[in-house]
PyMOL Python script that loads the backbone (N, CA, C, O; Angstrom):
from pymol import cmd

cmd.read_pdbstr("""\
ATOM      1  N   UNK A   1      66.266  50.983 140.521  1.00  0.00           N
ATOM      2  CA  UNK A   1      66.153  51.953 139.468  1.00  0.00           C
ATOM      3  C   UNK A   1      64.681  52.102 139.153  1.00  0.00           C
ATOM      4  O   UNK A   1      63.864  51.190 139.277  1.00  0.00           O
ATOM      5  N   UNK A   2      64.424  53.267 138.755  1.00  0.00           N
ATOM      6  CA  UNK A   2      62.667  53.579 138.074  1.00  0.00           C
ATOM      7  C   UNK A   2      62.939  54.226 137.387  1.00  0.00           C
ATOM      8  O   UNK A   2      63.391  55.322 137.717  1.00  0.00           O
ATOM      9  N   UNK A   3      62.766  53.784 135.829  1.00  0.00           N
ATOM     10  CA  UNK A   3      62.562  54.764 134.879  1.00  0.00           C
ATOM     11  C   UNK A   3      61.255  55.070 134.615  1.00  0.00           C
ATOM     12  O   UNK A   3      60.214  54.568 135.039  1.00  0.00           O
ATOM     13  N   UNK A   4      61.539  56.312 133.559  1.00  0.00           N
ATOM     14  CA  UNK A   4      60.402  57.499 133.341  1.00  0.00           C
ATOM     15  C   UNK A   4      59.837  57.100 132.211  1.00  0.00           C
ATOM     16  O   UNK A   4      60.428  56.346 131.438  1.00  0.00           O
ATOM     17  N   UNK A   5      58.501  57.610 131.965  1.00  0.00           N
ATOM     18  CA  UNK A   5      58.051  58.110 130.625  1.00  0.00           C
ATOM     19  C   UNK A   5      57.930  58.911 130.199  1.00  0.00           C
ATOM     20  O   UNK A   5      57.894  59.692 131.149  1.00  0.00           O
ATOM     21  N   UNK A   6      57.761  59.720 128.956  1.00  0.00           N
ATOM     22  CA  UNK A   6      57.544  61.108 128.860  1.00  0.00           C
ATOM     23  C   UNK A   6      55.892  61.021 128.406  1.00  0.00           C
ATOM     24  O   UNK A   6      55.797  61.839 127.491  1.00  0.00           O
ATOM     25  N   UNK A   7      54.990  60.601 128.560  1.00  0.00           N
ATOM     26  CA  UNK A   7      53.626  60.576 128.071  1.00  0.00           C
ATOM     27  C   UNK A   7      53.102  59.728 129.199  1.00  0.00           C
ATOM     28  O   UNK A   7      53.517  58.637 129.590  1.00  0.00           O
ATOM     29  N   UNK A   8      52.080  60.479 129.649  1.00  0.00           N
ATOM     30  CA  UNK A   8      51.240  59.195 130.694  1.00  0.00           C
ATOM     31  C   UNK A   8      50.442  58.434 130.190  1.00  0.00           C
ATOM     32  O   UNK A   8      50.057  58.751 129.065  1.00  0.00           O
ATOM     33  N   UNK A   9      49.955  57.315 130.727  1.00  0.00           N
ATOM     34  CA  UNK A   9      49.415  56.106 130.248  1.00  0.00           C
ATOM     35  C   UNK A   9      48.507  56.274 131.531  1.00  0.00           C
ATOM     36  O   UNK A   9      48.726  56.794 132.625  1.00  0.00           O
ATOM     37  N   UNK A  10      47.135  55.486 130.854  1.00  0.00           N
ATOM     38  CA  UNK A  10      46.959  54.896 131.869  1.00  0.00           C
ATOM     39  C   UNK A  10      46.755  53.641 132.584  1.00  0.00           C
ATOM     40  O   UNK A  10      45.971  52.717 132.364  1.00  0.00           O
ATOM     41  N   UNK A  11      48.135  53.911 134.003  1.00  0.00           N
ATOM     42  CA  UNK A  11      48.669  52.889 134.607  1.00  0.00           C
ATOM     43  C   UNK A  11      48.786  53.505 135.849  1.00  0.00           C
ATOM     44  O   UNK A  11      48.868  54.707 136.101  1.00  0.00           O
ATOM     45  N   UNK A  12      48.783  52.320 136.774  1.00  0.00           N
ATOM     46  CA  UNK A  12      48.983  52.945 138.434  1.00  0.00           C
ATOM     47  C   UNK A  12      50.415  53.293 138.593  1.00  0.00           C
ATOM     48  O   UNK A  12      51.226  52.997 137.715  1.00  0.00           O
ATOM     49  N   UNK A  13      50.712  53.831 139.539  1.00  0.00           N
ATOM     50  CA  UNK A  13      51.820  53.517 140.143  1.00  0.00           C
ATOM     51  C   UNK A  13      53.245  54.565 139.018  1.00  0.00           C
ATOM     52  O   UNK A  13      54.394  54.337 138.641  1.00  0.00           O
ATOM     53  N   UNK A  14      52.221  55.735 138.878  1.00  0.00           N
ATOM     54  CA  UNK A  14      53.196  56.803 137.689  1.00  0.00           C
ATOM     55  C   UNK A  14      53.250  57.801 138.606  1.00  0.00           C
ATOM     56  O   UNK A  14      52.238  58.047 139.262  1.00  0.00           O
ATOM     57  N   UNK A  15      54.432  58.535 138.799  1.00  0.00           N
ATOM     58  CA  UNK A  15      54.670  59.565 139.702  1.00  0.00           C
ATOM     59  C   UNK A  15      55.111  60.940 138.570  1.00  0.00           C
ATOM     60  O   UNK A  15      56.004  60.752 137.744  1.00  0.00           O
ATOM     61  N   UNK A  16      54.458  62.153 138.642  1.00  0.00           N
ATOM     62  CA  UNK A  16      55.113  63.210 137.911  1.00  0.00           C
ATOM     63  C   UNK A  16      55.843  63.832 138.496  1.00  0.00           C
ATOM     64  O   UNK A  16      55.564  64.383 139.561  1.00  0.00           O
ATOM     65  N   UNK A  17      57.195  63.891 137.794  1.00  0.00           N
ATOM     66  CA  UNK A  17      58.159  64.349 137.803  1.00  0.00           C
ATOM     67  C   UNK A  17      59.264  65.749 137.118  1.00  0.00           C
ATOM     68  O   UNK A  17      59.922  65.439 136.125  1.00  0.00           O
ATOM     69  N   UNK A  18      59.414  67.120 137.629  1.00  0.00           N
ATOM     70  CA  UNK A  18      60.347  67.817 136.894  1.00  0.00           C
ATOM     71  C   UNK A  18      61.403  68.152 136.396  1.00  0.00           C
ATOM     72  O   UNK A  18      62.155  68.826 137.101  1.00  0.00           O
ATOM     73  N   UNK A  19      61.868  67.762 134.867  1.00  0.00           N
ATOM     74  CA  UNK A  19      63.103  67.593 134.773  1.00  0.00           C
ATOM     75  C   UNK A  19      63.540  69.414 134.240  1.00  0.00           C
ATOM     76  O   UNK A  19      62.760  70.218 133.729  1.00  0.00           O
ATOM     77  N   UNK A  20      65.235  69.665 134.629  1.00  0.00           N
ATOM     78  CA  UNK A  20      65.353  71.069 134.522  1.00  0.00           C
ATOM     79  C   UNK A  20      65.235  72.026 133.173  1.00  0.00           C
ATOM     80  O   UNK A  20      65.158  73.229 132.923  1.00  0.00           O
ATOM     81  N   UNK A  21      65.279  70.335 132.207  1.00  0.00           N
ATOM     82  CA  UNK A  21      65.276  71.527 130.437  1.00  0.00           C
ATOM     83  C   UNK A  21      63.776  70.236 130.036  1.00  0.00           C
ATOM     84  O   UNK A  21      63.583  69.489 129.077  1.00  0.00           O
ATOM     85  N   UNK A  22      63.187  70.441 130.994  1.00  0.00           N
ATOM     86  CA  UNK A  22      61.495  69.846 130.295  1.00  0.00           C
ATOM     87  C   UNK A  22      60.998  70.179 129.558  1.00  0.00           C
ATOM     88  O   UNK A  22      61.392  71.229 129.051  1.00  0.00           O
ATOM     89  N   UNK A  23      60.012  69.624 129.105  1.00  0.00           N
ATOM     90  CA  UNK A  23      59.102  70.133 127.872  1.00  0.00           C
ATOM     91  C   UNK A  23      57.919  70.087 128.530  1.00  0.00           C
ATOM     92  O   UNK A  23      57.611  69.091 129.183  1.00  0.00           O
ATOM     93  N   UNK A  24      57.094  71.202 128.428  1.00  0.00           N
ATOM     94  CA  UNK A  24      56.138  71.327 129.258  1.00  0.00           C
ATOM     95  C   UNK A  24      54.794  70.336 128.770  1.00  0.00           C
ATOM     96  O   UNK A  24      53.939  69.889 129.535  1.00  0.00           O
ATOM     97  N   UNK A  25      54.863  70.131 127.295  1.00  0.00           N
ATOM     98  CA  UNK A  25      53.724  69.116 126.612  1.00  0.00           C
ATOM     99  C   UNK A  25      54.055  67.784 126.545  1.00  0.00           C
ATOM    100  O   UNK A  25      53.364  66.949 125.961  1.00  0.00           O
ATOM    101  N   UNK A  26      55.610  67.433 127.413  1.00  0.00           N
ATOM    102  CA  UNK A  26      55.563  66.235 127.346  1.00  0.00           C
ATOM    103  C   UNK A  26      56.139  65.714 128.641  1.00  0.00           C
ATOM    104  O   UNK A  26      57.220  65.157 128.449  1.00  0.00           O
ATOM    105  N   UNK A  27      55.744  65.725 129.908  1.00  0.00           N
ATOM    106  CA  UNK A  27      56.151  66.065 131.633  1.00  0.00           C
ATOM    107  C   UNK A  27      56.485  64.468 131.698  1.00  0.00           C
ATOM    108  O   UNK A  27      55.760  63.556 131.302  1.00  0.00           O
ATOM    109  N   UNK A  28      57.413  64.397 132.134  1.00  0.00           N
ATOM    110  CA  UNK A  28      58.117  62.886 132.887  1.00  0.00           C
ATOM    111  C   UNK A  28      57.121  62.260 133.950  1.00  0.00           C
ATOM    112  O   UNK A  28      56.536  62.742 134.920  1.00  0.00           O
ATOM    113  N   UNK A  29      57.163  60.865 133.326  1.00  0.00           N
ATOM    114  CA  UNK A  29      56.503  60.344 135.114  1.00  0.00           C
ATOM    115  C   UNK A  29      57.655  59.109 135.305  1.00  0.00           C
ATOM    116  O   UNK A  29      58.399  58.694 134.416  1.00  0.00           O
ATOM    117  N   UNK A  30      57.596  58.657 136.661  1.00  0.00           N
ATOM    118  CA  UNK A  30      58.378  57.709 136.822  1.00  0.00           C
ATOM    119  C   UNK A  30      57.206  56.676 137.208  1.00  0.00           C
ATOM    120  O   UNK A  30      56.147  56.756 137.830  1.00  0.00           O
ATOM    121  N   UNK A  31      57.813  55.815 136.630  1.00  0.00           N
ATOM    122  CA  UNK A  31      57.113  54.147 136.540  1.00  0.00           C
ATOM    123  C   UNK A  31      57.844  53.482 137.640  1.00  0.00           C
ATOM    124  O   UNK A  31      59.047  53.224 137.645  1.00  0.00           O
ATOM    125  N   UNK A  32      57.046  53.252 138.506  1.00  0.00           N
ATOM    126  CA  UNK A  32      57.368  52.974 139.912  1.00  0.00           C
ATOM    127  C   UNK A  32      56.949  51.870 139.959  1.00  0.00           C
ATOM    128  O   UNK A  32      57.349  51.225 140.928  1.00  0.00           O
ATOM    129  N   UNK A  33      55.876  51.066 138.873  1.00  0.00           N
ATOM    130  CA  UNK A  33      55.390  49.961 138.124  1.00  0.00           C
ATOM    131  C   UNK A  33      56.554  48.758 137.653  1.00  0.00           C
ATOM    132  O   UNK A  33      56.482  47.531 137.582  1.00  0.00           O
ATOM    133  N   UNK A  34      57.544  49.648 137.399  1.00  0.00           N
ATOM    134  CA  UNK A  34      58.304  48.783 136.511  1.00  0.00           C
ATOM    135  C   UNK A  34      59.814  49.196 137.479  1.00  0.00           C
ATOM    136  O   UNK A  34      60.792  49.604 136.853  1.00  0.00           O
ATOM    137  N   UNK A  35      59.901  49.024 139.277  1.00  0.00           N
ATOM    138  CA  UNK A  35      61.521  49.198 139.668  1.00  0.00           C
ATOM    139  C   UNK A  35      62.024  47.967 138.909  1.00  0.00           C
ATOM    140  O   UNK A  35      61.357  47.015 138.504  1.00  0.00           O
ATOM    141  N   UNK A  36      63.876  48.272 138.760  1.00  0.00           N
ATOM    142  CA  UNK A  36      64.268  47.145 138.861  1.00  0.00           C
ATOM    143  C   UNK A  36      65.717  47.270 139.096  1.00  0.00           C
ATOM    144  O   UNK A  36      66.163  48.347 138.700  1.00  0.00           O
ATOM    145  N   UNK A  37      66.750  46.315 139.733  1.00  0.00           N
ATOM    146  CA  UNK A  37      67.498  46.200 140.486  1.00  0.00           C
ATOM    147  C   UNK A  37      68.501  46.495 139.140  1.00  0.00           C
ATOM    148  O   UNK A  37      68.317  45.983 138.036  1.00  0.00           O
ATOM    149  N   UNK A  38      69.700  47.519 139.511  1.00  0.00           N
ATOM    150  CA  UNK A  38      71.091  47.414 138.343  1.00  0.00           C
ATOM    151  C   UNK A  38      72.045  47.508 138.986  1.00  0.00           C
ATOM    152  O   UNK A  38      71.812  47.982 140.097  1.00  0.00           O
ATOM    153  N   UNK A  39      73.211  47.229 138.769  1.00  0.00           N
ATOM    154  CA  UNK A  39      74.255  47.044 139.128  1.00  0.00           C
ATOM    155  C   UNK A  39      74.823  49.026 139.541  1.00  0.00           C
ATOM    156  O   UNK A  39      74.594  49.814 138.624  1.00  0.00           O
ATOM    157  N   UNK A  40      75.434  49.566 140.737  1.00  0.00           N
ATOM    158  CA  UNK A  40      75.525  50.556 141.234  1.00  0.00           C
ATOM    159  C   UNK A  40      76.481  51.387 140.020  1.00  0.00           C
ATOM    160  O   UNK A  40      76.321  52.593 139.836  1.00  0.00           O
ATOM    161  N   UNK A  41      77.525  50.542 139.198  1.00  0.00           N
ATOM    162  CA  UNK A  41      78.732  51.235 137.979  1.00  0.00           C
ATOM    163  C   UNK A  41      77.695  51.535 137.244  1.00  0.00           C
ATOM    164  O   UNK A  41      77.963  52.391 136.401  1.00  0.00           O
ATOM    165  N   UNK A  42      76.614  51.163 137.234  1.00  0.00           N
ATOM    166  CA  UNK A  42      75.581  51.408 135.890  1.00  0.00           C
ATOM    167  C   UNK A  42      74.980  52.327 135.911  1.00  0.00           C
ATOM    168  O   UNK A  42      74.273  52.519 134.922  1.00  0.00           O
ATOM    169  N   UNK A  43      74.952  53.268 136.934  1.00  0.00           N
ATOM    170  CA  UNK A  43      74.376  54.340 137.158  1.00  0.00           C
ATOM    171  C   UNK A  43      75.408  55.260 136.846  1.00  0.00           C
ATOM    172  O   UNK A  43      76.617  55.294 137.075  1.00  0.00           O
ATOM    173  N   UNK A  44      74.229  56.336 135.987  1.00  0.00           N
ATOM    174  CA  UNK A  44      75.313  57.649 135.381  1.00  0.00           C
ATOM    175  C   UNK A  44      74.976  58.494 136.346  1.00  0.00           C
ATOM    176  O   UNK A  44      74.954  58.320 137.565  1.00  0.00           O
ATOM    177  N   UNK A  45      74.648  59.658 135.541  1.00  0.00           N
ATOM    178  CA  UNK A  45      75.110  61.118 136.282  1.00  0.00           C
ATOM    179  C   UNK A  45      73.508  61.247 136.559  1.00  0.00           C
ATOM    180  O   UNK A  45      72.653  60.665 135.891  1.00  0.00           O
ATOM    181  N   UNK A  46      73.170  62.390 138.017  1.00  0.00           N
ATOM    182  CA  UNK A  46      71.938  62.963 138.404  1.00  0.00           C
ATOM    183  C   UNK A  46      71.412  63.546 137.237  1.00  0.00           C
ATOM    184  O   UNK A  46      72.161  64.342 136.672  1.00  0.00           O
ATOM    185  N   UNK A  47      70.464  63.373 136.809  1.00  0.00           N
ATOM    186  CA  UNK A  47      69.448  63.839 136.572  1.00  0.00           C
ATOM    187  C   UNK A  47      68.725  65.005 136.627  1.00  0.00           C
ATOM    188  O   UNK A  47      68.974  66.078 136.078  1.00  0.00           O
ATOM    189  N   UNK A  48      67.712  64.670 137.410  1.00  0.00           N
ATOM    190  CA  UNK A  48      67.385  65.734 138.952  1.00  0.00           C
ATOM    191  C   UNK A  48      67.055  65.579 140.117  1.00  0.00           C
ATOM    192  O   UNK A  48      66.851  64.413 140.456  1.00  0.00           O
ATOM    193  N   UNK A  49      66.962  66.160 140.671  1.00  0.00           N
ATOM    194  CA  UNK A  49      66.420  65.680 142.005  1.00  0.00           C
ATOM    195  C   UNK A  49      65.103  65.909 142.692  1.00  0.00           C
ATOM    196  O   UNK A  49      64.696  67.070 142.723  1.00  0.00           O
ATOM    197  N   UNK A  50      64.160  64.672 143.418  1.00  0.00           N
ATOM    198  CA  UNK A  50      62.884  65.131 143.441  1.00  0.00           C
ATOM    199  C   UNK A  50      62.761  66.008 144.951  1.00  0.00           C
ATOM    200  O   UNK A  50      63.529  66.101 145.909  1.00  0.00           O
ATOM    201  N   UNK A  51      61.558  66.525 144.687  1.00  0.00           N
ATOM    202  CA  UNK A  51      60.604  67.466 146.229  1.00  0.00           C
ATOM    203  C   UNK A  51      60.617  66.042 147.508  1.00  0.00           C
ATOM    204  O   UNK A  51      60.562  64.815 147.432  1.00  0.00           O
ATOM    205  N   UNK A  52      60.679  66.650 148.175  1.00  0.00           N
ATOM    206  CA  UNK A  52      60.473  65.805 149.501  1.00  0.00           C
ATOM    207  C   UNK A  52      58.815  65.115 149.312  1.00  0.00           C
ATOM    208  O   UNK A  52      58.551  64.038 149.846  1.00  0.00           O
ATOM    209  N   UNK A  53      57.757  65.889 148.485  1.00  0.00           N
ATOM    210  CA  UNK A  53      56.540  65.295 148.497  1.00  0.00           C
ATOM    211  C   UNK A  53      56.636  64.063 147.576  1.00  0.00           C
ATOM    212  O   UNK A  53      56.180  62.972 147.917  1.00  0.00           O
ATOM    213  N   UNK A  54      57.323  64.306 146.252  1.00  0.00           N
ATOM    214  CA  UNK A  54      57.406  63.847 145.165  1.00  0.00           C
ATOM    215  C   UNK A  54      58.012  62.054 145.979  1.00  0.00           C
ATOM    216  O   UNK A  54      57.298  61.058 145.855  1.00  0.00           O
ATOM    217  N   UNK A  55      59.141  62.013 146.609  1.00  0.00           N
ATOM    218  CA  UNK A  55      59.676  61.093 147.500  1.00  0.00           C
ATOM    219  C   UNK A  55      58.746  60.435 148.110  1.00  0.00           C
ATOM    220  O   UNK A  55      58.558  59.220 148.062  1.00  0.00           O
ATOM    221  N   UNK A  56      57.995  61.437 148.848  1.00  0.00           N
ATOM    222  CA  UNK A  56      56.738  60.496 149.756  1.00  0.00           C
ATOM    223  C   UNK A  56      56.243  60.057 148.682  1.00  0.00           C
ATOM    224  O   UNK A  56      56.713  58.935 148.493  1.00  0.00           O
ATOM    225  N   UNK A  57      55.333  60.430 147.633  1.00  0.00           N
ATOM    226  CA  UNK A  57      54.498  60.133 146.857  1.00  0.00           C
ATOM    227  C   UNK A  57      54.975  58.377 146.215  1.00  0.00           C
ATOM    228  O   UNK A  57      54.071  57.572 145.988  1.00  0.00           O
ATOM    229  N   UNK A  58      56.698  57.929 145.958  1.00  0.00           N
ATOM    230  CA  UNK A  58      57.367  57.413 145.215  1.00  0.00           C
ATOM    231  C   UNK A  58      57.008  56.321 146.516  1.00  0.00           C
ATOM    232  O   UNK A  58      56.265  55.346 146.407  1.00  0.00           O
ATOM    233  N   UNK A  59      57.811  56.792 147.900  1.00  0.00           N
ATOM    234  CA  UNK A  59      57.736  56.156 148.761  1.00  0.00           C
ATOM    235  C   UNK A  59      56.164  55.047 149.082  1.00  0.00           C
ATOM    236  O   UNK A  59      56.177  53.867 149.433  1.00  0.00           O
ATOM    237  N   UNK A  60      55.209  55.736 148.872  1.00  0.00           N
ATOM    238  CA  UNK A  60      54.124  55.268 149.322  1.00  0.00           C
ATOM    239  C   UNK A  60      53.678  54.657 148.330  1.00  0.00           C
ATOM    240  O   UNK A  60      52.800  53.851 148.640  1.00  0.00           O
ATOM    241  N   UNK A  61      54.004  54.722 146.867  1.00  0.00           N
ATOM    242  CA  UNK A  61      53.604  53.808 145.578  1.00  0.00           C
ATOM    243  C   UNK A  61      54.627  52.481 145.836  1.00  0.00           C
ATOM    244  O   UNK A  61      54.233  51.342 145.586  1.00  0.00           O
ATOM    245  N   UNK A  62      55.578  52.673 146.207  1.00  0.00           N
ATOM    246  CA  UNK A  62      56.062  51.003 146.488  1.00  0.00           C
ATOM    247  C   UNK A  62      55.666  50.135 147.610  1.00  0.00           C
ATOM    248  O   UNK A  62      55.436  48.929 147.519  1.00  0.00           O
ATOM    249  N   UNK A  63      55.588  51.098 149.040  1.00  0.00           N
ATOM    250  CA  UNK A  63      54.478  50.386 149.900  1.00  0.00           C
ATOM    251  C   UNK A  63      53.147  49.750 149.146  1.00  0.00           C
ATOM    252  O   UNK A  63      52.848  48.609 149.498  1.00  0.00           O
ATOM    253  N   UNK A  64      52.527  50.227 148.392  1.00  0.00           N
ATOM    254  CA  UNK A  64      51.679  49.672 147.973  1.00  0.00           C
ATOM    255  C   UNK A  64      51.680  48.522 146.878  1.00  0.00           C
ATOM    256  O   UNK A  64      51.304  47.350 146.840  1.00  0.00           O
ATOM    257  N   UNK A  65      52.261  49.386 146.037  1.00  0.00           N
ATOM    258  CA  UNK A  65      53.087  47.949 145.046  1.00  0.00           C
ATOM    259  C   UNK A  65      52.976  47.048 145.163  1.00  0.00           C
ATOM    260  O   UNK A  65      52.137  46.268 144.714  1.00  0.00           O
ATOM    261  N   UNK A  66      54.734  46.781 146.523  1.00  0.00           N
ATOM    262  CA  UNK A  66      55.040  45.567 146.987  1.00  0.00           C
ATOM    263  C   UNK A  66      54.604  44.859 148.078  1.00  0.00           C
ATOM    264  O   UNK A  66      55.269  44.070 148.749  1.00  0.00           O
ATOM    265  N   UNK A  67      53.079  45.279 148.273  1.00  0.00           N
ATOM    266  CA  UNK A  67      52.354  45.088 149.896  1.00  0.00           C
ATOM    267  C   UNK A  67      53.375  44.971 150.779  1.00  0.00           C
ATOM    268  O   UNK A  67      53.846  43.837 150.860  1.00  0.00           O
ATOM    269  N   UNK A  68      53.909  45.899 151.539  1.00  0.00           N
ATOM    270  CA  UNK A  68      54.905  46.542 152.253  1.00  0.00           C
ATOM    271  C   UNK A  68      53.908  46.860 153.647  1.00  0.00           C
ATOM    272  O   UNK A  68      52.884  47.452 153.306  1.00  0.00           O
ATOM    273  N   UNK A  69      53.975  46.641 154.880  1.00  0.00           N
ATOM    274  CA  UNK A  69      53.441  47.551 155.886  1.00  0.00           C
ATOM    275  C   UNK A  69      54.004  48.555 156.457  1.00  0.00           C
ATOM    276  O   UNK A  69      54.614  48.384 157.512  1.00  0.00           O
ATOM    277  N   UNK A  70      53.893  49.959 155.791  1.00  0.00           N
ATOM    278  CA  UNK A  70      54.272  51.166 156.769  1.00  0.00           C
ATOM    279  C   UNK A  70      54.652  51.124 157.755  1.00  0.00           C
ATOM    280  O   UNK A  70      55.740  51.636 158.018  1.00  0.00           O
ATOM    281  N   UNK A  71      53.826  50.431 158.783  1.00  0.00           N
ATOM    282  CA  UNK A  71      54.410  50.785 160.056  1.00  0.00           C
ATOM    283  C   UNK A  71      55.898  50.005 160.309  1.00  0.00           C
ATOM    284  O   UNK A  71      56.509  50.144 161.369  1.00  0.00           O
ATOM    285  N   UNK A  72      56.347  49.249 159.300  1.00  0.00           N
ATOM    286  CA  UNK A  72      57.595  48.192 159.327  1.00  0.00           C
ATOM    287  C   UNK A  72      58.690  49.130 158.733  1.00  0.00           C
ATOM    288  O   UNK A  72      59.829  48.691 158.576  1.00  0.00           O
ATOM    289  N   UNK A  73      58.358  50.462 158.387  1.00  0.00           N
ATOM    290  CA  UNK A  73      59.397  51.056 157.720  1.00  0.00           C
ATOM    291  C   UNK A  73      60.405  52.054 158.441  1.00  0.00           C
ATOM    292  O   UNK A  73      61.326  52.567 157.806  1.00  0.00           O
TER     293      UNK A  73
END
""", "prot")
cmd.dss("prot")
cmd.show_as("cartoon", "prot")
cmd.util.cbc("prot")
cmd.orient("prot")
């Protein structure tokens, strides 16, 4: 799981994100800083869904994160 903030900080590892009834003065990021493991019943309903860049972007903040080597992926 990665939850969001609605205000950025500054912290690494924040991805911006568009949700469909947003507020444009207050834009979601996901804290990619803070994954953490939940049980699969615990998950509700979509949200939204991100851009294929937005993914890479998510993708490549946990490679880094969790010193991960790319080429192992």
């Amino acid at each position: 799981m990665c939850p969001f903030a609605t205000h950025q900080e500054p912290a690494a590892y924040r991805i911006p994100i568009d949700l469909p009834a947003g507020d444009a003065l207050h834009r979601p990021w996901l804290m990619v800083g803070k994954l953490m493991a939940i049980q699969r019943e615990r998950v509700g309903s979509q949200i939204t869904a991100l851009s294929a860049e937005q993914i890479a972007a998510v993708s490549q903040a946990m490679v880094d994160l969790l010193g991960l080597d790319p080429r192992d992926q």
